[in-house]
C-alpha positions as CSV (number, residue, x, y, z in Angstrom):
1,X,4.4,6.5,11.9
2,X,3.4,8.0,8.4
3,X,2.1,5.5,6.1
4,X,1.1,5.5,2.2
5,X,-1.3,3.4,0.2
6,X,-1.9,2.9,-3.3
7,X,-5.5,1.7,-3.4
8,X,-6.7,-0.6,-6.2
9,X,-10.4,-0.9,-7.9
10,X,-11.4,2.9,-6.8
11,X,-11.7,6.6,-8.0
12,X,-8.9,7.3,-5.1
13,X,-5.3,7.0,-6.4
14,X,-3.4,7.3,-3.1
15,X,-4.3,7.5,0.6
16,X,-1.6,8.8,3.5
17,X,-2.2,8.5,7.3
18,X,-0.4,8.3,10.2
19,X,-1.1,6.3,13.4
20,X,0.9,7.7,16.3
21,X,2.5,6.7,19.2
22,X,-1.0,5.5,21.2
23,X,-2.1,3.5,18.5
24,X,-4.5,6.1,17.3
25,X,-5.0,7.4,13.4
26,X,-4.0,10.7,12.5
27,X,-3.5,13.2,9.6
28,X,-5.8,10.7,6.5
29,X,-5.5,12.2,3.5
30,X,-7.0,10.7,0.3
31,X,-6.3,11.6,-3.1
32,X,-8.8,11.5,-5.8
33,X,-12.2,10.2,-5.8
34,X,-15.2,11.9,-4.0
35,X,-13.5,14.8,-2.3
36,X,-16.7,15.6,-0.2
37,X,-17.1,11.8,0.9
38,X,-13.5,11.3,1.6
39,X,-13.3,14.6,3.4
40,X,-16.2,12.8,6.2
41,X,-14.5,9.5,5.9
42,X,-11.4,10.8,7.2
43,X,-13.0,13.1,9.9
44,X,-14.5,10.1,11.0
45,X,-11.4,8.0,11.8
46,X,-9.0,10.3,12.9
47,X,-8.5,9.2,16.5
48,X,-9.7,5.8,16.2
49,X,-8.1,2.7,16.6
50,X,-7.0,0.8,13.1
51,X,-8.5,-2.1,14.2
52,X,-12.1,-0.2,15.3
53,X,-11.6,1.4,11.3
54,X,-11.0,-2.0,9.9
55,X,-13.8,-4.2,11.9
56,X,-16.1,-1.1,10.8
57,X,-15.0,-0.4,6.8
58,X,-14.1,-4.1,5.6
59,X,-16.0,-5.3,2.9
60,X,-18.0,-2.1,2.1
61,X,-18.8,-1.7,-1.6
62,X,-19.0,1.1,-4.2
63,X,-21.2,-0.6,-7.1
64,X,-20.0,-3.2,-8.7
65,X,-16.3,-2.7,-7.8
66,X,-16.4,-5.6,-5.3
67,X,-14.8,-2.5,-3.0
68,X,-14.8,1.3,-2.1
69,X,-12.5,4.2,-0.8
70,X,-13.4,2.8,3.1
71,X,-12.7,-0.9,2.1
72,X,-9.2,0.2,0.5
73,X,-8.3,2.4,3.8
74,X,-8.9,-0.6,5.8
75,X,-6.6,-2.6,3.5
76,X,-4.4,-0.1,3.9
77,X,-4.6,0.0,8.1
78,X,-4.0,-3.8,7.7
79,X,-0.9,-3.3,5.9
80,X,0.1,-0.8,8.6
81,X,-0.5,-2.9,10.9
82,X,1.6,-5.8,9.7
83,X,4.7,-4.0,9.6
């Protein structure tokens, strides 16, 4: 299933991923922010569980923001995962 996020409080302005039919994430793509960074990020979750993403990228910060690109991907897996 293809999802899309509009994250709040970060350089990012939209993040799409899919999570397909064995629970696993697929295809993240962020737009905006720290290309590099984000690039990594999403290499790093692609085939992962949402919930081993979320348990891992909850609650990180980027400054002062009182969030970050990973916190706001995690928000977004929630969100995914309530529907």
């Amino acid at each position: 299933m293809k999802y899309e996020y509009i994250p709040s409080g970060t350089c990012s302005k939209k993040i799409e991923f899919e999570v397909d039919e064995n629970g696993l994430i697929r295809s993240v793509k962020f737009a905006g922010g720290c290309n590099g960074n984000l690039k990594g990020l999403s290499a790093m979750t692609e085939g992962q569980t949402p919930e081993s993403v979320i348990e891992r990228l909850k609650g990180i910060e980027c400054g002062t923001k009182g969030t970050s690109c990973p916190d706001q991907f995690a928000r977004a897996l929630e969100m995914a995962m309530q529907q």
